[in-house]
C-alpha positions, -999 to 999 in steps of 0.1 A, spaced: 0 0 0 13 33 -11 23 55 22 7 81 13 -26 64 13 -18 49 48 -8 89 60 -41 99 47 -61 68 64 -43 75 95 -57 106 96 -89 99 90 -89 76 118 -72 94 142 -90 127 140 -123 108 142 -109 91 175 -98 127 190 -65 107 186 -39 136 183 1 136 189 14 150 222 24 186 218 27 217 233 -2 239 244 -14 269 211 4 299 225 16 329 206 0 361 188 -13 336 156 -52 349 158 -77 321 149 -88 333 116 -54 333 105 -45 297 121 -76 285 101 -63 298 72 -28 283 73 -47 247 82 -67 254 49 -31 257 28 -18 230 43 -46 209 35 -45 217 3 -9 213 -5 -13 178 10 -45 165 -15 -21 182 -41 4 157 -30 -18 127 -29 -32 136 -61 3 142 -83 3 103 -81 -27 98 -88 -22 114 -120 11 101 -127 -3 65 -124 -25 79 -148 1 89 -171 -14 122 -167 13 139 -146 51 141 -145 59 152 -110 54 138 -75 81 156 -52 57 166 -25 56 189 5 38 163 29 53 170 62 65 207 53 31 222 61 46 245 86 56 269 58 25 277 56 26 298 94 60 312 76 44 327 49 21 341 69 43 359 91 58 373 59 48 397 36 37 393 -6 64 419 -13 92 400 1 104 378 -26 109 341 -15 135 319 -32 116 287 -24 125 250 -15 110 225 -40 89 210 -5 77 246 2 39 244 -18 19 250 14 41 287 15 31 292 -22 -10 285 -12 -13 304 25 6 335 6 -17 331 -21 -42 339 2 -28 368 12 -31 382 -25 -69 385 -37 -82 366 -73 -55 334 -68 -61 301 -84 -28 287 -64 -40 250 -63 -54 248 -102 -23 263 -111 -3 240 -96 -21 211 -110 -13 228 -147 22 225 -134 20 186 -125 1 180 -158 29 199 -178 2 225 -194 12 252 -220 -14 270 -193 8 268 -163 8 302 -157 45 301 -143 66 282 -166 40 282 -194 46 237 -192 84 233 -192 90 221 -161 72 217 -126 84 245 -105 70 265 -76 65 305 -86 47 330 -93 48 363 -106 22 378 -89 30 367 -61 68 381 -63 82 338 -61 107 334 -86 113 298 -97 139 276 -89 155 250 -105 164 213 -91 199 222 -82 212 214 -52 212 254 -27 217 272 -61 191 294 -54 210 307 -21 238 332 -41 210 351 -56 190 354 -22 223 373 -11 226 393 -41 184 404 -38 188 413 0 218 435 -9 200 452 -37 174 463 -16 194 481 8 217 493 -23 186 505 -42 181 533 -13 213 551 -23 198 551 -57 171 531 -68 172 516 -105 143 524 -131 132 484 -132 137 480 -94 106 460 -79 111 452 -40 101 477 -17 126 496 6 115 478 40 114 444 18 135 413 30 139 384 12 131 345 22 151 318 10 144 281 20 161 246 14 167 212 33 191 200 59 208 180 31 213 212 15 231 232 40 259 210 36 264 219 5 292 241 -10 267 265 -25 249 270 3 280 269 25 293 299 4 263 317 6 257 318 47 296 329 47 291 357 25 257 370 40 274 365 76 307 387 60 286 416 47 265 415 81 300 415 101 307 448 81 275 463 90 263 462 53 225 458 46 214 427 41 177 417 48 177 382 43 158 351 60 174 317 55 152 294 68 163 256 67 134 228 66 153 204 90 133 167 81 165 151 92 170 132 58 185 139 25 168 113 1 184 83 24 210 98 39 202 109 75 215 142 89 232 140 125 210 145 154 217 181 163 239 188 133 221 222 120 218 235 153 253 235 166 264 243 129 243 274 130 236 285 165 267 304 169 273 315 133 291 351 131 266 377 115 236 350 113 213 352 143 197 320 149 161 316 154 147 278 158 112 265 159 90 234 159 77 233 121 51 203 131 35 235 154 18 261 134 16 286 164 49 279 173 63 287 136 42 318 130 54 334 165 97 325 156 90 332 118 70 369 130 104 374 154 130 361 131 112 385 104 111 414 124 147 410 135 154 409 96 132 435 91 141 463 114 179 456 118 186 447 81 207 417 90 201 381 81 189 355 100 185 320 98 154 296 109 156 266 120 124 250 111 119 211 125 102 187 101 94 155 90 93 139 54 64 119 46 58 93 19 97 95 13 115 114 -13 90 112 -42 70 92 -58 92 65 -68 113 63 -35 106 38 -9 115 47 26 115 16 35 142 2 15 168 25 36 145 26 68 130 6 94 90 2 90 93 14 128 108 45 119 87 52 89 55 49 114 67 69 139 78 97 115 41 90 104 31 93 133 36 134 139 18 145 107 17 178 111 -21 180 101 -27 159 128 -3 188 153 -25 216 133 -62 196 142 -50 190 179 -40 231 177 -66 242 162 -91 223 184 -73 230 214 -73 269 211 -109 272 201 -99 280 162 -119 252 146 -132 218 162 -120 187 151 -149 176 134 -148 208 111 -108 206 108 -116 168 93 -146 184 68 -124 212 56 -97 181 51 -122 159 29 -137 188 12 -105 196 -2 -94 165 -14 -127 162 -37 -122 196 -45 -88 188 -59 -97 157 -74 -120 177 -94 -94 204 -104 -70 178 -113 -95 166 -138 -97 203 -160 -64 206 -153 -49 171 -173 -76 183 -200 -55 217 -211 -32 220 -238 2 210 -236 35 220 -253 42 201 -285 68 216 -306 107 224 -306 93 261 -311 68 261 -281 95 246 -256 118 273 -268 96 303 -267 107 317 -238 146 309 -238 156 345 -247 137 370 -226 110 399 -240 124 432 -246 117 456 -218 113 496 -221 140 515 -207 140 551 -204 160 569 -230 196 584 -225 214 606 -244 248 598 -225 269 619 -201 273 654 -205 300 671 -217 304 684 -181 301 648 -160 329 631 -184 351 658 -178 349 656 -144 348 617 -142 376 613 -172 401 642 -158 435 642 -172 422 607 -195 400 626 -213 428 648 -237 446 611 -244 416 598 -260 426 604 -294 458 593 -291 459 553 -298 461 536 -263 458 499 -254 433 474 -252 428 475 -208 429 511 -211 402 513 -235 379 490 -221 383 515 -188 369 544 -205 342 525 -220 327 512 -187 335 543 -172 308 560 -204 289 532 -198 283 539 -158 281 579 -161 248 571 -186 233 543 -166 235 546 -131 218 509 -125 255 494 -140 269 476 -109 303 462 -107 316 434 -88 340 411 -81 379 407 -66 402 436 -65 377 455 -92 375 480 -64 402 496 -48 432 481 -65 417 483 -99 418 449 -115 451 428 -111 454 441 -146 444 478 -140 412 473 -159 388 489 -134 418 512 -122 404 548 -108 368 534 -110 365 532 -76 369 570 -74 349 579 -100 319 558 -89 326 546 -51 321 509 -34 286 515 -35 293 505 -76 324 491 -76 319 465 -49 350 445 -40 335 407 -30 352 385 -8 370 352 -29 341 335 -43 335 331 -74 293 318 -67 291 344 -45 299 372 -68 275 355 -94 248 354 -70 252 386 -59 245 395 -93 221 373 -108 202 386 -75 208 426 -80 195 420 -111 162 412 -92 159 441 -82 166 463 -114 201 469 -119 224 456 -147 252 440 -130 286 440 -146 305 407 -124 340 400 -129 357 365 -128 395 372 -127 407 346 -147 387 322 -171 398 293 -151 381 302 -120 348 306 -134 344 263 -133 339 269 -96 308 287 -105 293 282 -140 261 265 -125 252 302 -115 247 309 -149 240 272 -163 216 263 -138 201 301 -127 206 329 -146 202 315 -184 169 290 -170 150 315 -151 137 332 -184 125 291 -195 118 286 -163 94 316 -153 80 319 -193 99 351 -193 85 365 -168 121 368 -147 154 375 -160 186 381 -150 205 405 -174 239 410 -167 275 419 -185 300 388 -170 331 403 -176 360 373 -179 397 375 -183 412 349 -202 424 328 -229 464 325 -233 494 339 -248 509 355 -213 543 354 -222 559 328 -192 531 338 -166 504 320 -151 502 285 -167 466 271 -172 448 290 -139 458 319 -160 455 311 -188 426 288 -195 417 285 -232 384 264 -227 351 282 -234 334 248 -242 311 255 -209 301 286 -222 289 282 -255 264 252 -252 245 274 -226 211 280 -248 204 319 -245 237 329 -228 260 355 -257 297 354 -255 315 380 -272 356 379 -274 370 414 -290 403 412 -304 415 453 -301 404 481 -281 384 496 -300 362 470 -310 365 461 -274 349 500 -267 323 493 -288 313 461 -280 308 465 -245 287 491 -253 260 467 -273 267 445 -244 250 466 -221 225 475 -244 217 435 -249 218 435 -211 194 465 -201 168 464 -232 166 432 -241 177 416 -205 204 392 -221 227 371 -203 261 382 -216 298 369 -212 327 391 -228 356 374 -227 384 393 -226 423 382 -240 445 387 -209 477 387 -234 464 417 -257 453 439 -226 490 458 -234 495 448 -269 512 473 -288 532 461 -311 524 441 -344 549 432 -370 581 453 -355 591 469 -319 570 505 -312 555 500 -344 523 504 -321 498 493 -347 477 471 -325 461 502 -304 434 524 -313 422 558 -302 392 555 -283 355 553 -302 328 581 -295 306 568 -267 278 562 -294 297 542 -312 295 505 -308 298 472 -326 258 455 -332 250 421 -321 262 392 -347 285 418 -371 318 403 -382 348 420 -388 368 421 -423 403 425 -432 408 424 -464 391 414 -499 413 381 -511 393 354 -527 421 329 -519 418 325 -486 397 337 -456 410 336 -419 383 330 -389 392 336 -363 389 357 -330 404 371 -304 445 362 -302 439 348 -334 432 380 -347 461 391 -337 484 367 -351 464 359 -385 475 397 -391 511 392 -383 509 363 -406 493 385 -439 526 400 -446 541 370 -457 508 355 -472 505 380 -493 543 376 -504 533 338 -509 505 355 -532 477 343 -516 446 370 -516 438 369 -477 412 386 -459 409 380 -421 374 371 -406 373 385 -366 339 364 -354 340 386 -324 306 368 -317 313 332 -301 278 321 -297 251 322 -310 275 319 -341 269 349 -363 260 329 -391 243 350 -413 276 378 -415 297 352 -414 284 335 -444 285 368 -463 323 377 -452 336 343 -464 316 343 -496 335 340 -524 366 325 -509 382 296 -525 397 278 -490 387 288 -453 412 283 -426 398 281 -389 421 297 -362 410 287 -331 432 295 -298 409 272 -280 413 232 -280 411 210 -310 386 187 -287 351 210 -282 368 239 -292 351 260 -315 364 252 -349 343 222 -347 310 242 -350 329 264 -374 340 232 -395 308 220 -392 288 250 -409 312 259 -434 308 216 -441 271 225 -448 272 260 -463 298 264 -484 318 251 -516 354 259 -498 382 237 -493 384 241 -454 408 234 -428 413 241 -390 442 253 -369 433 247 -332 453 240 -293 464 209 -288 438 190 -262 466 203 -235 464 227 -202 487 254 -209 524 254 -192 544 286 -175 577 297 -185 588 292 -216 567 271 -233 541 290 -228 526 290 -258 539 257 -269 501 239 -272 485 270 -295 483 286 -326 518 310 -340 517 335 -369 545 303 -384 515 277 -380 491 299 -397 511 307 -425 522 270 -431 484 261 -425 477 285 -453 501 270 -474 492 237 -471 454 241 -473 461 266 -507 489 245 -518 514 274 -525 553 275 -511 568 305 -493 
């Protein structure tokens, strides 16, 4: 017999017999209309439990995770308010229905149901996937990843207090907001979520505003593997810049007064907290687990035992709220009534097509107030002594500085983040004297975690403002590309483009450092990046394009809230030089601020018909070295700059190689999923051309000096060349 249907018999039974658990007395400011209505949630979220396997037997639904013996978040919600966003635990669906409640015209339990049946008419994810969120309701959904969602609750909590000193056009949370973020004991173990309580307790330590809740549904189980007795508690209890609240989750009274005084701490002092909620799991992990198969029947039944409807009828009762008998009728009433939702609900439309399912991958264009850039007046006084050098040619780092700093005099919602962007200026002086143009409130130096300084701005982007992160070297980012795998890119699927997080990632990268670094400084793997469905990565080669690039970057980010990466080449930060000493042909004077580079354009070098070079970034560089002596070799080059990693630009690209008789692929990254292979590929299926690829060896990078040993030379493109063309030198 399924244990869900012996959980619901028991209660029938039990309740009839006035045959409660043993608790503690009702006690507490929870009023009885309000304990009523919590009772009401959780009974609902429980028949929505019982009845996503009813509908999965019926081949009819595709999700039975439940939130039986998590009814307590119901009393949590209710000491909250709807404005406070709530980054939710996949158990937490009695949290979604009682703050449903609080919002008049709610269809919480039939929209859940479109969610279990995977209907186009979900109104959250539109039927890709069965998540808990709501718009309306200010729940933004969250994937299946292990404590992902914690970063971003960081970041949101910040950006309220941030958004006093000057609040963004598209910010959303009110000023005395907090935010609520909830997850399992399994899943305060993790690293994510490890990260996360370290960096809210550091900001708090600073005295930095940072209204955030954690609250961890303790069921003492992960799956099968049991958390120690007492393990959250004396993990937590002592935490520095956490205070630690703790409550009995089987005891709605109990909750709502600790999750009312836990909130109000948040509330009023700005600082996080973090609630420790007891709970059970009922009916194991989902619907195809079997507790019994890693537990005794003994401890299944007494878990069993201390359902939490059962606490709620014996509070209720006790208190004068609601008698018994009525608890038990409001109990059956709603299981019929959900029965008979579930039936229109497995009747709607679902999604069908490759189209349909990716609809809402990119996110809709949002209206953004216009700007005619910084005057004359702020530029001179931000820019100083910089601003008579700009015609002169200057390096690539240097460039790039005066374009953000343009970019953050005409948009005051641009945020910076990350290590040393602040005070020191970049370890390569690419942020230098941005801190005292724009001060920490914009140039925020993090502490050393790479998740934490992605959360902190997938979750400012919450709350309105276009965050511009920095990863210091592209290596590091593998210690936090789920941020924008698993969060940032899926929330537009996930919430049917109703959320976003637009954002500028700013990465340093790629190789070529002459005898410094090795691979953690010179990673030349983007593979992670570019099979990220919505995510652009652009890679500029000089300054200028650099300039002008990061300027449609930011427009991609703020007015069509795109998830962007712009990888920039560490080795041509001071490039000056091309084909001699102080030749100084590789800089550039610096473009007009309304100048920039659109989305998918190609550059072209050149008008041969012998041979076309694509390539991008270093590659750039040294396919122009090379043109000297291909030209001598008499070979009519022109040299393709993608610029545009992904999406491929296929369309320019396609019309800058047209015409050429051989195409050579210069790729700096690795000949095993680097890109040449979708380059290969499309030129395969496109064009008439003879085609061949120049790539890394499937090698890390060394220091000293082989340094670049493994990659692409101007002497391997020009032999490449020769060989694909069949000329000699």
């Amino acid at each position: 017999m399924d244990r869900a249907d012996i959980v619901h018999d028991n209660f029938l039974r039990r309740v009839a017999a006035r045959d409660f658990p043993a608790g503690a007395a009702p006690a507490g400011p929870l009023t009885a209309p309000e304990a009523v209505e919590i009772f009401r949630a959780a009974c609902t979220s429980r028949a929505l439990d019982r009845q996503s396997r009813v509908m999965q037997r019926a081949g009819s639904g595709f999700y039975t995770i439940g939130s039986s013996g998590h009814e307590g978040l119901a009393a949590v919600a209710r000491a909250l308010r709807p404005t406070d966003m709530a980054f939710l635990h996949y158990r937490d669906a009695a949290f979604q229905l009682a703050r449903a409640g609080q919002v008049p015209g709610q269809t919480a339990a039939y929209d859940m149901l479109l969610s279990f049946a995977a209907s186009a008419e979900d109104p959250i994810s539109g039927g890709r996937h069965k998540v808990l969120g709501s718009k309306t309701l200010n729940i933004p959904p969250q994937t299946s990843t292990i404590a992902s969602h914690l970063p971003k609750a960081v970041g949101a909590a910040y950006a309220i207090g941030a958004a006093k000193k000057s609040r963004p056009e598209h910010a959303t949370l009110p000023e005395d907001a907090i935010i609520f973020c909830s997850f399992g004991d399994a899943s305060a173990n993790h690293s994510t979520a490890q990260g996360a309580f370290n960096t809210a307790g550091w900001t708090a330590y600073q005295s930095i505003p940072l209204p955030l809740l954690f609250t961890c549904e303790d069921n003492g189980i992960g799956i099968s593997t049991k958390t120690p007795e007492g393990w959250i508690a004396n993990s937590f209890q002592h935490r520095p810049g956490l205070r630690y609240f703790a409550a009995n989750g089987l005891d709605i009274f109990e909750t709502f007064r600790v999750a009312s005084e836990a909130a109000a701490f948040v509330r009023t002092r700005r600082k996080p907290a973090f609630l420790h909620l007891k709970t059970i799991r009922l009916y194991g992990h989902a619907g195809a687990d079997v507790p019994t198969t890693y537990l005794s029947r003994q401890e299944v039944e007494a878990e069993e035992a201390q359902d939490p409807l059962l606490h709620a009828v014996r509070l209720l009762d006790h208190s004068g709220a609601l008698p018994a008998a009525q608890a038990l009728k409001i109990y059956t009433e709603t299981q019929s009534e959900i029965a008979r939702l579930a039936d229109l609900a497995t009747a709607r439309p679902r999604l069908k097509t490759a189209p349909e399912v990716m609809a809402a991958i990119l996110p809709p264009k949002r209206p953004c107030a216009p700007s005619n850039g910084p005057s004359p007046e702020a530029r001179a006084q931000a820019f100083g002594a910089d601003l008579a050098a700009m015609d002169q040619p200057q390096i690539m780092s240097r460039l790039i500085n005066w374009a953000l700093t343009d970019l953050m005099l005409a948009h005051p919602e641009i945020v910076m983040m990350g290590e040393d962007v602040g005070r020191k200026g970049g370890v390569y002086g690419v942020t230098q004297k941005l801190h005292q143009r724009f001060g920490p409130s914009r140039m925020i130096d993090t502490l050393l975690d790479e998740q934490s300084i992605l959360g902190l701005a997938i979750g400012m982007a919450h709350n309105g403002y276009v965050p511009f992160p920095e990863i210091q070297f592209l290596a590091y980012l593998h210690n936090a590309e789920d941020q924008l795998r698993g969060e940032a890119a899926t929330l537009p699927f996930f919430s049917n483009g109703q959320y976003s997080n637009p954002m500028v990632l700013r990465i340093a990268g790629l190789g070529y450092q002459k005898g410094f670094g090795g691979h953690f400084h010179n990673d030349n793997s983007i593979a992670v990046l570019r099979d990220i469905p919505g995510l652009i990565l652009a890679c500029p080669s000089n300054g200028a394009d650099a300039a002008r690039m990061l300027r449609e970057c930011a427009r991609l980010a703020r007015e069509e809230q795109r998830l962007v990466v712009f990888l920039e080449p560490i080795a041509l930060y001071p490039m000056r030089d091309l084909h001699a000493d102080k030749d100084g042909l590789w800089m550039q004077s610096y473009p007009a601020p309304d100048q920039s580079l659109p989305f998918g354009e190609v550059g072209v070098t050149g008008t041969g018909s012998d041979l076309a070079i694509v390539t991008f970034g270093n590659g750039t560089y040294l396919s122009h070295q090379a043109l000297p002596a291909l030209t001598a070799a008499g070979l009519r080059t022109r040299v393709i700059d993608l610029r545009w990693l992904s999406p491929l630009p296929v369309e320019s690209l396609l019309a800058a190689t047209k015409g050429c008789k051989h195409i050579l692929i210069v790729d700096e990254t690795r000949h095993s999923g680097g890109l040449a292979e979708a380059l290969m590929a499309l030129f395969h299926e496109t064009t008439p051309a003879k085609l061949a690829r120049l790539t890394a060896t499937d090698s890390f990078i060394a220091t000293g000096p082989a340094y670049a040993a493994t990659l692409p030379s101007t002497q391997g493109i020009l032999q490449a060349a020769q060989q694909l063309c069949q000329t000699k030198a």
